[in-house]
KEBA-615833 format. One record per residue: residue in three letters; z, y, x of N, C-alpha, C in turn. Coordinates in pm, whole numbers, plus 50000, padded with zeros to 5 digits. Atoms other than C-alpha are relative to their C-alpha. Layout:
<recs>
ALAZYXZYXZYX/...
</recs>
This chain:
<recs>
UNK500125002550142514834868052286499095010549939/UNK500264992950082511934889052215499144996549874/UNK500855004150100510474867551930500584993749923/UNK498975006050152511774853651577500094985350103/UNK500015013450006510904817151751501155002450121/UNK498614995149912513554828052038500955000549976/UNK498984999550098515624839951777500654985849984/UNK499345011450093515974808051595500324989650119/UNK499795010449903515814785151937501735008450074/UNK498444995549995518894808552021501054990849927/UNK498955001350129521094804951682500174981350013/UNK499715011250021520414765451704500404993050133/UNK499335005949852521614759352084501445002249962/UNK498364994749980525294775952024500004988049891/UNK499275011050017527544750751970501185000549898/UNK498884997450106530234766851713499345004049849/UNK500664998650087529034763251381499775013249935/UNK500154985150077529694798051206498795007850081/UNK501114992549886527384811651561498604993749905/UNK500895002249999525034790351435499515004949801/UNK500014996250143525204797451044499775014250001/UNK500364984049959525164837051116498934999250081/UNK501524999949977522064835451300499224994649933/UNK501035008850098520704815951060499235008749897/UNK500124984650107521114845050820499365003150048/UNK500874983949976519944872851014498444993550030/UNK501715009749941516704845551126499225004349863/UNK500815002650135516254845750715499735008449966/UNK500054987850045516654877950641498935005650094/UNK501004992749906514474891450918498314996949961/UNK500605007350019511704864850823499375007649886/UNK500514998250172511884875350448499765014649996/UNK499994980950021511914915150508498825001850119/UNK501204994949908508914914350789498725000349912/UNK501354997450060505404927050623500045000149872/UNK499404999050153506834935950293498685006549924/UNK501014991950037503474956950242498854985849950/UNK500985009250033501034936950029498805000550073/UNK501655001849936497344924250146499825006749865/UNK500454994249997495394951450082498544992249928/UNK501205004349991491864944749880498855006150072/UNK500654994149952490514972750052500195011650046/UNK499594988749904490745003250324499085008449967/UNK500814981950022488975036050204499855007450189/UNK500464987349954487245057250431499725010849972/UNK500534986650074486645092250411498844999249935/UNK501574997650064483425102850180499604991949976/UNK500575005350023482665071850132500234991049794/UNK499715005850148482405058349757499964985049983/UNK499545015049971483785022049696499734997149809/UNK500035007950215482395004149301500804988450041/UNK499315011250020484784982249234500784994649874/UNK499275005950127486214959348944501185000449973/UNK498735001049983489024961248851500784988449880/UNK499525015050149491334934448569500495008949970/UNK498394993850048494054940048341500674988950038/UNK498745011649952495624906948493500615006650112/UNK499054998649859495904917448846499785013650082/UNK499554986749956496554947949056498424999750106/UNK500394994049892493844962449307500305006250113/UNK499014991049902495454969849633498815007350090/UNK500614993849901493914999249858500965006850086/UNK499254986949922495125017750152498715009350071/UNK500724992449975493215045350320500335001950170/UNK500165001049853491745044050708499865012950037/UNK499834992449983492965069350903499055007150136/UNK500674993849885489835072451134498925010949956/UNK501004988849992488005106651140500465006149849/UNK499744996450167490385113850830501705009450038/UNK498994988850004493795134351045499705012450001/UNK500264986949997494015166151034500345000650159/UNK499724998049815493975183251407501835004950008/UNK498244999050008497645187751518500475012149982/UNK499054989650096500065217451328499135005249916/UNK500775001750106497345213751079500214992849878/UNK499795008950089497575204050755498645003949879/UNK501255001950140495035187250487500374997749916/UNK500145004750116494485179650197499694985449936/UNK501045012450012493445144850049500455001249868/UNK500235006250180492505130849731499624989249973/UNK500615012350033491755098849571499115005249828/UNK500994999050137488825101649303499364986449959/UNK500035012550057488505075649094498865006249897/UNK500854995750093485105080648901499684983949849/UNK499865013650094485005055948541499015004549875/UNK500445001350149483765053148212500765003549908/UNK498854992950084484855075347945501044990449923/UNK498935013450110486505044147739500624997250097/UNK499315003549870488245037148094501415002150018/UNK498824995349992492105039248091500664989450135/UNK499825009249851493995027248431501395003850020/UNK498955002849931496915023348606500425003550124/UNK499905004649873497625039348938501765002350058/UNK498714999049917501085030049177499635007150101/UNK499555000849881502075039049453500824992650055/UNK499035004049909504175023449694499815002850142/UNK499974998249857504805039950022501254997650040/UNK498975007749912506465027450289500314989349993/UNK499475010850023506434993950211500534987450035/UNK499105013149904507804974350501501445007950017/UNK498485001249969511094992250440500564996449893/UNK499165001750122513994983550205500665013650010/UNK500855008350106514354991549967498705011349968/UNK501274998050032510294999049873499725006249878/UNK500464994050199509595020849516498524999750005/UNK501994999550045506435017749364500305010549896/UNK500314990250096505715047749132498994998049930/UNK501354998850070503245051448868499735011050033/UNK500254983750017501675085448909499125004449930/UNK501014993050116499805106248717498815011550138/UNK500714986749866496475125648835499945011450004/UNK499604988249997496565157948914498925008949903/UNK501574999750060493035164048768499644991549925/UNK500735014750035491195142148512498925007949892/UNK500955005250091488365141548306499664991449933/UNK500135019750097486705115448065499394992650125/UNK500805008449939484765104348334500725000150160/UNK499174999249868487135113348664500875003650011/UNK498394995949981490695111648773499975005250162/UNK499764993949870491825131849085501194996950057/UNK498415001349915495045117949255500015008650162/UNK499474996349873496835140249528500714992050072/UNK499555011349862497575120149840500615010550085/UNK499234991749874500125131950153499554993050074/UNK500435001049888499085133650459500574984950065/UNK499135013950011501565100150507499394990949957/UNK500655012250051499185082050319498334998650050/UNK501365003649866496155082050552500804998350124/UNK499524998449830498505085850875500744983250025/UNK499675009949990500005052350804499464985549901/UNK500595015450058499015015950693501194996849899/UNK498725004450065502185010550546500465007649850/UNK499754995250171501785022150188498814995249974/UNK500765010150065500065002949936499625006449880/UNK500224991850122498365018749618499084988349932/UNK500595009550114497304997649295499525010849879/UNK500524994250139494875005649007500074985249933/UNK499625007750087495554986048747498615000049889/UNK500394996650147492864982348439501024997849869/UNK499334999450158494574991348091498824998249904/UNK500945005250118491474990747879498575012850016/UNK500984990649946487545002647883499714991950100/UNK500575011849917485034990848143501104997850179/UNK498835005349882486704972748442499015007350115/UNK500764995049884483614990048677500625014350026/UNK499934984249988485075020448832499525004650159/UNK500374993649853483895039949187501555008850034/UNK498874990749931486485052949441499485005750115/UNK500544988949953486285079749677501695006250061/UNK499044996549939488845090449956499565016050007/UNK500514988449906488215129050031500955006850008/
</recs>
């Protein structure tokens, strides 16, 4: 049984109904809690600067690629997300790490740094080392063109 379709060809052979009603569950539940992490509009690389639009309808999802971006091992970095905009530019950024577990928080955060024209978010090392956290900019108001920037 190492696959959901195993699973469920299991739960519907047994012959005593409750066997088959309790696997049914855990089939649904397993189903509904696998890849809880949203599609992504886009994976940051280091140094590299990303223009992109953003709404005030819908969220921008990024995560950040962790090639030629760990630190060497009992090392520790630094990262940042720089979000460069337009002074009239006001935004929105979440977090959500970890988001294939229950239960998932999304945070708003604030940047650590900002200017009229650039925000500085501090990132953990957790959020390049894994795929599994999801970060949204949101537009609030001001132009929707902004540049991003993993470093």
């Amino acid at each position: 049984m190492g696959n959901c379709r195993g699973f469920a060809d299991e739960a519907l052979k047994k012959d005593i109904d409750d066997d088959k009603y309790n696997h049914y569950i855990i089939f649904k539940y397993l189903i509904s809690n696998s890849n809880r992490c949203p599609t992504v509009n886009l994976t940051l690389e280091k140094g590299i600067n990303y223009p992109i639009t953003l709404s005030s309808e819908t969220e921008y999802l990024i995560n950040f690629s962790s090639v030629n971006n760990l630190p060497p091992p009992n090392q520790i970095r630094e990262y940042f997300l720089i979000v460069t905009k337009d002074p009239t530019t006001s935004i929105e950024f979440k977090v959500n790490r970890l988001c294939n577990t229950m239960p998932a928080t999304t945070t708003i955060t604030s940047p650590e740094s900002a200017t009229s024209t650039e925000l500085r978010y501090r990132l953990i090392t957790n959020d390049v080392r894994t795929l599994e956290n999801a970060f949204s900019l949101k537009l609030k108001s001001g132009s929707a063109n902004v540049s991003l920037r993993q470093e």
